[in-house]
C-alpha positions, -999 to 999 in steps of 0.1 A, spaced: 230 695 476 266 695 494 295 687 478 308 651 487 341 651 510 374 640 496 389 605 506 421 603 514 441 579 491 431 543 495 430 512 490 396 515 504 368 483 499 353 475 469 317 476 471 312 448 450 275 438 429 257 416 448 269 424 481 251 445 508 272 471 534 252 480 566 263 510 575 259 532 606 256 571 598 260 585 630 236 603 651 227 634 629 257 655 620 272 649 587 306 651 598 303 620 624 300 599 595 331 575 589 352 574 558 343 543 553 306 551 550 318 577 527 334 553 505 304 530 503 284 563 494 307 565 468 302 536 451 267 523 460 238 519 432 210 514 460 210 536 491 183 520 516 182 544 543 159 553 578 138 577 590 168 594 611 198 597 582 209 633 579 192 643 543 226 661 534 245 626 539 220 609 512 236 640 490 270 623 488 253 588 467 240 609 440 244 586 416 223 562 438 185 552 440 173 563 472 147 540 491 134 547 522 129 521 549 125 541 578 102 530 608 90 553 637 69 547 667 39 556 661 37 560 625 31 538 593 61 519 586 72 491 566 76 453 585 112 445 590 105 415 573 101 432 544 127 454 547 155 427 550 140 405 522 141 437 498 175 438 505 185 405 496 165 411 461 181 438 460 214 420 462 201 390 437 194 416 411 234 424 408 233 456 425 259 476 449 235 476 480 245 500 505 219 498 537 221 534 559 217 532 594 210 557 619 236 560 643 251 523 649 236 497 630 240 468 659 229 491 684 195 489 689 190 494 653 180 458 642 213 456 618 215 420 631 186 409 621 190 423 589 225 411 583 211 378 594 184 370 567 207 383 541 235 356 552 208 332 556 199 344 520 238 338 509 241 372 500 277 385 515 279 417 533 303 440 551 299 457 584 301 496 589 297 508 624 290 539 635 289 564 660 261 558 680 234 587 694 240 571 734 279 582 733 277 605 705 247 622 710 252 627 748 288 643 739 271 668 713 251 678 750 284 676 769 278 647 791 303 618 792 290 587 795 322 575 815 339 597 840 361 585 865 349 607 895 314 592 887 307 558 873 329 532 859 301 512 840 275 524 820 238 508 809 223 511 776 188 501 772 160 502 747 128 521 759 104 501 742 100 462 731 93 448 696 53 453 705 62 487 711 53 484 746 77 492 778 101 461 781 90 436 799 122 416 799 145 441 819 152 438 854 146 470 865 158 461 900 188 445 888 199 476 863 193 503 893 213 485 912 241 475 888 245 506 869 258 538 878 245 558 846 217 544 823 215 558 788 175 552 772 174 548 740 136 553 726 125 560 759 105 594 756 69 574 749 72 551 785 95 575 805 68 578 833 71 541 834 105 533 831 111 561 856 84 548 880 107 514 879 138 530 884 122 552 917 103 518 929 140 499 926 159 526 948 170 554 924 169 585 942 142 612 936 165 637 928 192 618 909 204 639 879 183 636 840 190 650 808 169 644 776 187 650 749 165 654 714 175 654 675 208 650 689 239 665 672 216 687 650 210 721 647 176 711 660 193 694 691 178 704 724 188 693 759 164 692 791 185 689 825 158 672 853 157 653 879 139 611 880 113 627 899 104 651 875 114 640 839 79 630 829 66 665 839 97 684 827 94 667 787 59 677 789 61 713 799 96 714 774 73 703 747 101 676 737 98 654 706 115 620 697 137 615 690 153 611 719 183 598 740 176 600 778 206 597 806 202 590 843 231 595 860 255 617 882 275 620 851 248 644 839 263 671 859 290 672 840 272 695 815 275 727 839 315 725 823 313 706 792 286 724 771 311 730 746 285 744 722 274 770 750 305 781 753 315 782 718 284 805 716 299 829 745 290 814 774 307 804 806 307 773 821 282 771 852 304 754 874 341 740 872 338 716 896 301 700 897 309 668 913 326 689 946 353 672 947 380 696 933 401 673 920 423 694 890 424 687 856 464 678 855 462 649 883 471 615 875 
């Protein structure tokens, strides 16, 4: 067990009986998680938590009950149904509920439907974002997700539907043409798919990849491909969800900003991967 960080002085936010904090925990790394999070640690009796919460940051509640709610494709896992309705009887009971959230809880993380039935249910709750594994994750890798040589918007998209399936509902057309960099999240099981979509809507062949896995880890790996190629590329990597996939330009990025190479010795590949030389100091 770690020891539990120090808050700074407060006032911080009660977490109050009855009541229910989502909370976002942040990709993987302990230390990505907000103070806030930390405080509802802190005070919670009932930690529900997913599949992808760092153990170490369940360490800091250990006065809590621990209940696990996590769901991964693939695998048995408890209805969300269920799991929202435990948490309002969870609240009913009198107890300091605080629900843990992989990365952010309203992205692509079903916090809103969960924070839904419980207002439905009357119970009152309080919001707890957190650093999400399509910004945070792909910075642990050293890929912005904005850069102003590259792309001033950016996509995010889920790589599979409630069924499980490849999402029916995107235009895949629409987001090649609209969006310079797309960030999958969940995308590893229909990649061949989703990049067949992308290639059939205009993407080119060669246009820059990285998979990025059990980001911000010590397990994190990172696979640099190409569209044409990221289906055969995970396969012969061996790579495991989960996962967080970018297609972009902004991918080459990486040959300067893998700051973890480089903290290990390394030097950077390139200083200039985009070719157009523009120095760091300009306006």
């Amino acid at each position: 067990m770690t020891d539990s960080p120090a808050l700074p002085d407060g006032p911080w936010p009660r977490l109050l009986p009855g009541w229910v904090w989502l909370c976002g925990a942040g990709p993987g790394d302990p230390g990505l998680l907000t103070l806030h999070g930390l405080n509802a640690l802190r005070q919670a009796e009932v930690v529900v938590y997913d599949a992808l919460v760092e153990p170490a940051i369940l360490d800091w509640a250990p006065g809590a009950e621990r209940l696990y709610a996590g769901k991964r494709g693939g695998k048995p896992s408890p209805k969300q149904r269920d799991i929202s309705l435990r948490l309002v009887e969870l609240a009913r009971a009198g107890k300091r509920v605080l629900r843990l959230k992989g990365g952010d809880p309203f992205v692509f993380g079903r916090g809103g439907e969960e924070a839904q039935t419980l207002v439905q249910h009357g119970v009152p709750i309080r919001i707890i974002p957190g650093i999400s594994a399509g910004i945070g994750g792909l910075a642990y890798a050293g890929i912005p997700v904005t850069h102003r040589d590259v792309n001033q918007s950016v996509t995010f998209v889920t790589g599979h539907d409630q069924s499980g399936q490849a999402p029916s509902s995107l235009n895949w057309q629409a987001i090649s043409d609209g969006s310079q960099v797309i960030v999958i999240y969940m995308g590893m099981k229909h990649i061949a798919r989703i990049a067949a979509a992308l290639l059939d809507a205009g993407r080119p062949a060669d246009e820059p990849c990285a998979v990025v896995t059990t980001a911000t880890t010590g397990d994190q790996r990172v696979l640099e491909t190409t569209l044409a190629r990221i289906e055969r590329d995970i396969d012969t990597a061996g790579l495991e969800p989960p996962a967080v996939i970018c297609i972009g330009r902004s991918v080459l990025m990486r040959q300067v900003l893998d700051w973890q190479a480089q903290a290990a010795g390394e030097a950077p590949r390139s200083l200039d991967p985009l070719g157009r030389g523009r120095p760091a100091e300009s306006a």
